[in-house]
VOLO-800363 format. One record per residue (C-alpha): x, y, z. Coordinates in steps of 0.001 Angstrom, whole numbers, padded with zeros to 6 digits, always signed. Example, Ala and Ser with C-alpha at 12.3 -4.5 7.8 and 13.67 -1.06 7.14 Angstrom:
2
+012300-004500+007800+013670-001060+007140
//
This chain:
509
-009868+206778+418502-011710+208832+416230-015045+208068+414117-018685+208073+416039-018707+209503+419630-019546+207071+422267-023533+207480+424069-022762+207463+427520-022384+210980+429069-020390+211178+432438-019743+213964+434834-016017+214812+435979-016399+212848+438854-017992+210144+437306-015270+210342+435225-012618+210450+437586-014581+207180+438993-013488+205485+435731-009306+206855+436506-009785+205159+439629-010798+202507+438412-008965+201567+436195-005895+201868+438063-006900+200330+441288-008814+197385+439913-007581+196835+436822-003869+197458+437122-003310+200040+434619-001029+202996+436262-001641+206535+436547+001425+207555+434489+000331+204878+431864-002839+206421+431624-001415+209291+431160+000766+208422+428578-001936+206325+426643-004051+209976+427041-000632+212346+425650-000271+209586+422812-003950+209854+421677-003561+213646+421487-000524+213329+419712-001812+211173+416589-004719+213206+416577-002214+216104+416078-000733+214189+413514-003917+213615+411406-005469+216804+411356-002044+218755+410860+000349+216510+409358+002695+219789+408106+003851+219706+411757+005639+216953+410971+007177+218871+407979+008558+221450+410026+005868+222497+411630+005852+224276+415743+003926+223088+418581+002963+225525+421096+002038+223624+424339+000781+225332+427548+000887+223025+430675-000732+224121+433426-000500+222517+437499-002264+219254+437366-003216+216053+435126-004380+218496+432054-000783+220047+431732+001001+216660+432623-000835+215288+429521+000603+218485+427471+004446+217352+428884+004184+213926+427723+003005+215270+423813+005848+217447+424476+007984+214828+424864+006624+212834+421896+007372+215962+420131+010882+215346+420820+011158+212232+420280+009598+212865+416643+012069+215754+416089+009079+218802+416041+009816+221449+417273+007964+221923+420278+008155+224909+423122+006589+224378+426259+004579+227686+428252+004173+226752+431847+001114+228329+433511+003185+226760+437091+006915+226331+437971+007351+222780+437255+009400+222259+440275+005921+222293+442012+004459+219483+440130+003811+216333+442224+002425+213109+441185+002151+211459+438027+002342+215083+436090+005691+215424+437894+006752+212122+436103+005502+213281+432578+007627+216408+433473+010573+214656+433839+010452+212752+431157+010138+215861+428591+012782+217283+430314+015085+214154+430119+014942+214636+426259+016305+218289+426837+013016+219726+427095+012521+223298+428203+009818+225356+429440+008980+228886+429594+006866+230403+432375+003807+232229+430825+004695+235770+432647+008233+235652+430334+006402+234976+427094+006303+237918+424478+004018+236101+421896+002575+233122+420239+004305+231701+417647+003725+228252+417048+002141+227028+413993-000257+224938+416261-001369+225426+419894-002391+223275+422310-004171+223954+425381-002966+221499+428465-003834+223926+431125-007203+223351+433006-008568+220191+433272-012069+218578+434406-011214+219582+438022-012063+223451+437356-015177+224327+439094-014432+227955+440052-014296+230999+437266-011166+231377+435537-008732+234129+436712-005396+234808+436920-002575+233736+434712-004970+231199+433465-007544+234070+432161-004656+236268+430379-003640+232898+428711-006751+232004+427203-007284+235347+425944-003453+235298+424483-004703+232403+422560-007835+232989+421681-006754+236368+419804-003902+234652+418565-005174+233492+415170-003082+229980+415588-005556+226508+415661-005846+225159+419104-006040+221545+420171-007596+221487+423686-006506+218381+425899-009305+216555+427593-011733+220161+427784-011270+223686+426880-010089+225178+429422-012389+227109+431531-015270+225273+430250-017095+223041+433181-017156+219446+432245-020569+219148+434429-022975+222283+432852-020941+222807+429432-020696+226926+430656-017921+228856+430077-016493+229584+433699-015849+233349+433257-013858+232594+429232-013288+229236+427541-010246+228707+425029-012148+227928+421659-010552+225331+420378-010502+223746+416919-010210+220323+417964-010847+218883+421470-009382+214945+422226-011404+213694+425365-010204+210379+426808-011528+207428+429162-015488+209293+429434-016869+211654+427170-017851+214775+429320-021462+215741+429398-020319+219242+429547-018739+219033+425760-022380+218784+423728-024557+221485+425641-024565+224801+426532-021619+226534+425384-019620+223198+424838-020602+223033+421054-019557+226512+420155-015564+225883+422251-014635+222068+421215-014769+222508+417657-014335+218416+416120-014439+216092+419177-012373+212858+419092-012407+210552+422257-010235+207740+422933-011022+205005+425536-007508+204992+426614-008082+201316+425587-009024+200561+428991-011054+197234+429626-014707+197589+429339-015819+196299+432913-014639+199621+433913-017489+201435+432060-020011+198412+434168-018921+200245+437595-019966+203598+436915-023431+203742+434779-024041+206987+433042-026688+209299+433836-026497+211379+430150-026679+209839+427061-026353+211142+423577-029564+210987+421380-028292+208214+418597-029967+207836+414959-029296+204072+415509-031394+203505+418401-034144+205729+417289-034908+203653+414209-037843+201166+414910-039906+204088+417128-041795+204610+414017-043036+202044+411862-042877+201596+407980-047135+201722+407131-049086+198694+406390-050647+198599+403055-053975+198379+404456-053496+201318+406646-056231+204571+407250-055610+207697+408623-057065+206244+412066-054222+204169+412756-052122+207441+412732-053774+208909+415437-055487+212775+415590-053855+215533+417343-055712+218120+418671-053344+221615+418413-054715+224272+420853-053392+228156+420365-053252+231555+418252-054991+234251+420482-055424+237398+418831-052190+238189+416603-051121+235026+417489-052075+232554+414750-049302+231956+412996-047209+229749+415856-050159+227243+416104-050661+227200+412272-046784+226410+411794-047293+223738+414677-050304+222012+412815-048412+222328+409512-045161+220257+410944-047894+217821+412557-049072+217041+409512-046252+216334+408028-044754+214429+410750-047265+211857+410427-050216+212754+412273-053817+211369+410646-055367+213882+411459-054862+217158+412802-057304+218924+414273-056276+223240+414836-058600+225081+418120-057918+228552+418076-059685+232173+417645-061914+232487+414726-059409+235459+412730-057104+232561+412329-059528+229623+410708-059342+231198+407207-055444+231559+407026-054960+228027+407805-057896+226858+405778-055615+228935+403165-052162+227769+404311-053286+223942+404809-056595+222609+404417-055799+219108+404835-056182+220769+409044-059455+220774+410048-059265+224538+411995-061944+225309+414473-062744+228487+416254-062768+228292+419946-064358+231279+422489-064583+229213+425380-063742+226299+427268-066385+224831+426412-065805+224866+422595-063128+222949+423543-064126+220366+425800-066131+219252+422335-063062+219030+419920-061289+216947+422824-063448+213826+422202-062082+211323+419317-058253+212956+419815-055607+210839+420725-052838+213384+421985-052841+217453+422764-050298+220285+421563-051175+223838+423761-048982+226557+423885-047863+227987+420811-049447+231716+420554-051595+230538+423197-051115+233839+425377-051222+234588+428613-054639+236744+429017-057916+234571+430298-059033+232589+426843-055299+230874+426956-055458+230231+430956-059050+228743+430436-058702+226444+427566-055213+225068+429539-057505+223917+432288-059300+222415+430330-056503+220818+428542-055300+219875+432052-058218+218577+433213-058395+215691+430376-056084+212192+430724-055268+212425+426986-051042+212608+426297-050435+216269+425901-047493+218566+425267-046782+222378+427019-044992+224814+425206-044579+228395+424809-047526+230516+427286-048353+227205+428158-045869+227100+430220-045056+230527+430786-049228+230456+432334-048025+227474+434544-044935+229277+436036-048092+231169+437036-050543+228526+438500-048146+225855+438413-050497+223371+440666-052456+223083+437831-049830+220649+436286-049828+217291+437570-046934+214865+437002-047758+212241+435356-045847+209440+432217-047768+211053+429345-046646+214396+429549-044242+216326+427381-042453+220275+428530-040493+221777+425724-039248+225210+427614-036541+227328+426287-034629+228773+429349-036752+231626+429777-039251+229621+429804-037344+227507+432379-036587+229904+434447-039935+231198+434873-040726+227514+435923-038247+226929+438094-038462+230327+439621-034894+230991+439299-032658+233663+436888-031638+232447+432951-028023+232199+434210-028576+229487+436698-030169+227738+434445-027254+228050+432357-025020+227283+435125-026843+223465+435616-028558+222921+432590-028759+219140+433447-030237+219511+436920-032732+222456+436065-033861+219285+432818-034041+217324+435655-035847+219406+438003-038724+220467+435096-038903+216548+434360-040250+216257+438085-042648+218755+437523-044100+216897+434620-043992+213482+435035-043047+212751+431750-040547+213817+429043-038620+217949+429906-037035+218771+426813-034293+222071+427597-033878+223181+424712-030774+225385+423216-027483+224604+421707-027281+221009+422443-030884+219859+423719-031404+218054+426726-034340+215869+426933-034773+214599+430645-037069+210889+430997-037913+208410+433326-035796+205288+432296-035465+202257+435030-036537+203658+437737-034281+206920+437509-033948+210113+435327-031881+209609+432361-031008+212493+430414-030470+212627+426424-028457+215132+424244-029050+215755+420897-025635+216893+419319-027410+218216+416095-028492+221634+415586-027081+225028+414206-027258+228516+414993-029498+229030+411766-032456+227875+414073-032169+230457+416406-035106+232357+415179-038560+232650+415842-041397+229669+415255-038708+226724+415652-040391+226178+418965-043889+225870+417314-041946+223325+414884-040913+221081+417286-043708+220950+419099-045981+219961+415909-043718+217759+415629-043723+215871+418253-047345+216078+419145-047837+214216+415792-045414+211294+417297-047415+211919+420658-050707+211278+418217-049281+208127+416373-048756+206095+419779-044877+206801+420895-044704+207505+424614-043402+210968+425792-039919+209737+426250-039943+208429+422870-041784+211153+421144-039392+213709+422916-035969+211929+421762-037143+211568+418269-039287+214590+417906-035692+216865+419115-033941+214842+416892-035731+215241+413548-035924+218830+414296-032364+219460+414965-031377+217152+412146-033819+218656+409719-032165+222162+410915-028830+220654+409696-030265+219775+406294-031280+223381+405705-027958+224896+406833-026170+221799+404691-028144+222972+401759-029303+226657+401807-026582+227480+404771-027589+228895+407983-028531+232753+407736-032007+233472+406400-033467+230107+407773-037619+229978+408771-038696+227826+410877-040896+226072+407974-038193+225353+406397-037647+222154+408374-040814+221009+407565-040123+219471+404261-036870+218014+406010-038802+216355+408943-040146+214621+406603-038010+213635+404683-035838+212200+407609-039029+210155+409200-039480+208684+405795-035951+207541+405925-035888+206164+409078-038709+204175+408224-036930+202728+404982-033827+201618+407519-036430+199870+409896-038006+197938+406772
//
């Protein structure tokens, strides 16, 4: 239990899939599960409060099903242990059935009692722990159930949530109507896709999973369709450089944008290309904007465009394409995306890129070499639906865009998805790193530089995608780490991207 979070992602049926079997193939009962599950929680309480044990309260609320069974059997641990521990019950336990019936009775065969949540006056435990709505919630929270999240959440007390906040959907990672914020969140058996995106991150607090020490040929039977982005499998994507290496063998990106006002969100992108790797990095966009990045970088060769045809020339020699960022929407941006479109070269949409394809969207063909970085207004626009439902199923609107492209749909937000063709089937990745310090304007321009230099240098869009979100996000966390998260540019990555390519070459060598 404890240290690095496993990769594979798996929805609350797919999870449930892994309950089932392991108790009808491998032997393993329910209530032993259960008890492995209520166990895990309670060292983890343990551990990150160990003045419970020094006279310390426990707070539990235990609601109908599994979720609140698992909060009787810490309960009864509790007991055992001596803690003081008092037990809210969101539903009379003489209703339980099952195996939570069985945890139940065993808290209440050490002389446990319970308190039903419409007699409780106030929250007084030094530590509260949130047993009430499992994975099984799919409906918004309301009820009993709403007035006791809010109860806790104002409470001031930390919160360990069992499994999953509850209210948050294990599936999207939205809050269903409220979501208890927790401090700490212990997941067991299958880490829930719905903990690391959307609002997941900002409710779970520290994550700790525990397999439940079930045997692994359970994990063979049901294969994961999310994975999280890992630092470990990204080294080797980019190669330490050979000592008789020229800038040729690092490929030239060609960065297409900045309509009038516009300049500075392709000059940021050309600037984090550079530095990403790229040979060469070539900038198309209106003539205002040549001198500022002749000024800002001159090591990119900026060109002033007026016409598709301008740019049909700069396209020859290039080995990948960035359009989008201050591209526009008026006719110079549409025209110089056809003519983006109309080339075979590997080529990245972002920004009015997109938002000009939600437009004319048979313009885009699907095809391996192409990489979508929308935001979810962006996606929405795409998709033609409202920013909400692409909250709602983040992970089938990354899957939907992905078919639209062919390639590599990166979704981005707290918690990244990045959507790929692996093995015949979509495979989605999430990148766990990130902070709320990025959520300001040009990050998007960032990225993409970013990983239109990988693009450039050879990687394929699945590749480029995984590593380009990663650097970014990670580089994001070195700023906050450093400089802390309020006041952060978007160029102030840069120097971190770097930085963090550099060292994952130096692990590869």
């Amino acid at each position: 239990m404890g240290g690095s979070l496993p990769h594979s992602l798996y929805t609350a049926e797919q999870t449930r899939n892994l309950d089932a079997e392991a108790i009808q193939v491998h032997g393993i009962s329910g209530i032993e599960l259960m008890k492995r599950a209520g166990q895990a929680a309670f060292e983890a309480v343990l551990k990150q409060w160990p003045q419970i044990a020094r006279g310390g309260t426990l707070q539990i609320f235990c609601g109908a099903g599994n979720n609140g069974g698992d909060g009787y059997i810490i309960a009864a641990l509790a007991r055992q242990r001596y803690i003081p521990v008092r037990v809210v019950t969101l539903k009379d336990p003489d209703q339980l059935t099952g195996d939570a019936r069985k945890a139940w009775e065993w808290y209440r065969s050490l002389s446990g009692r319970t308190q039903p949540w419409s007699e409780l006056i106030s929250i007084t435990g030094d530590l509260v722990i949130d047993a009430m709505l499992g994975t099984g919630l799919t409906g918004e929270v309301s009820g009993d159930y709403a007035s006791a999240i809010d109860a806790i959440n104002t409470s001031g007390k930390p919160v360990i949530a069992i499994d999953i906040p509850s209210g948050l959907s294990a599936d999207s990672g939205m809050a269903l109507g409220r979501s208890i914020q927790a401090d700490l969140t212990v997941t067991f058996i299958g880490m829930k896709r719905g903990l690391v995106t959307g609002t997941g991150p900002q409710v779970c607090g520290q994550i700790i999973f525990s397999d439940l020490q079930v045997p692994a040929a359970v994990y063979e039977t049901v294969p994961a369709t999310a994975k999280l982005i890992k630092k470990r499998e990204l080294t080797g994507l980019i190669h330490p450089r050979a000592r008789d290496a020229h800038k040729g063998h690092y490929g030239h990106l060609l960065i297409v944008g900045g309509d009038h006002g516009m300049g500075g969100a392709a000059i940021m992108a050309a600037e984090a290309a550079m530095r990403s790797g790229a040979g060469l990095v070539t900038l198309a966009t209106r003539p205002e904007h040549v001198m500022a990045s002749m000024v800002r970088r001159p090591e990119v060769m900026a060109r002033a465009v007026a016409t598709g045809i301008d740019l049909e020339a700069l396209l020859k020699g290039k080995t990948a394409v960035v359009i989008g960022p201050g591209l526009g929407k008026e006719a110079w941006g549409a025209e110089l995306l056809k003519v983006v479109l109309s080339s075979d070269l590997p080529v990245l949409l972002d920004a009015d890129a997109l938002n000009l394809l939600a437009e004319t969207p048979e313009l885009l063909q699907a095809r391996e070499n192409c990489v979508i970085t929308p935001h979810p207004g962006e996606a929405s626009r795409m998709l033609g639906v409202t920013i909400p439902e692409i909250a709602a199923d983040r992970f089938g609107s990354v899957e939907q865009l992905q078919a639209l492209c062919g390639g590599a749909a990166v979704l981005k937000g707290a918690g990244s998805l990045v959507a790929v063709p692996e093995n015949g089937h979509v495979c989605t990745y999430i990148c766990r790193a990130g902070n709320p310090g990025m959520a300001v304007a040009g990050m998007g321009d960032v990225l993409s530089g970013v990983i239109g230099a990988l693009l450039a240098q050879g990687l394929s869009a699945a590749e480029a995608a995984r590593l380009g979100v990663w650097l970014h996000a990670s580089a994001g966390d070195e700023c906050a780490k450093a400089e802390g998260e309020a006041g952060m540019a978007a160029t102030d990555l840069i120097p971190a991207v770097r930085r963090l390519i550099n060292g994952l070459m130096a692990e590869e060598n």
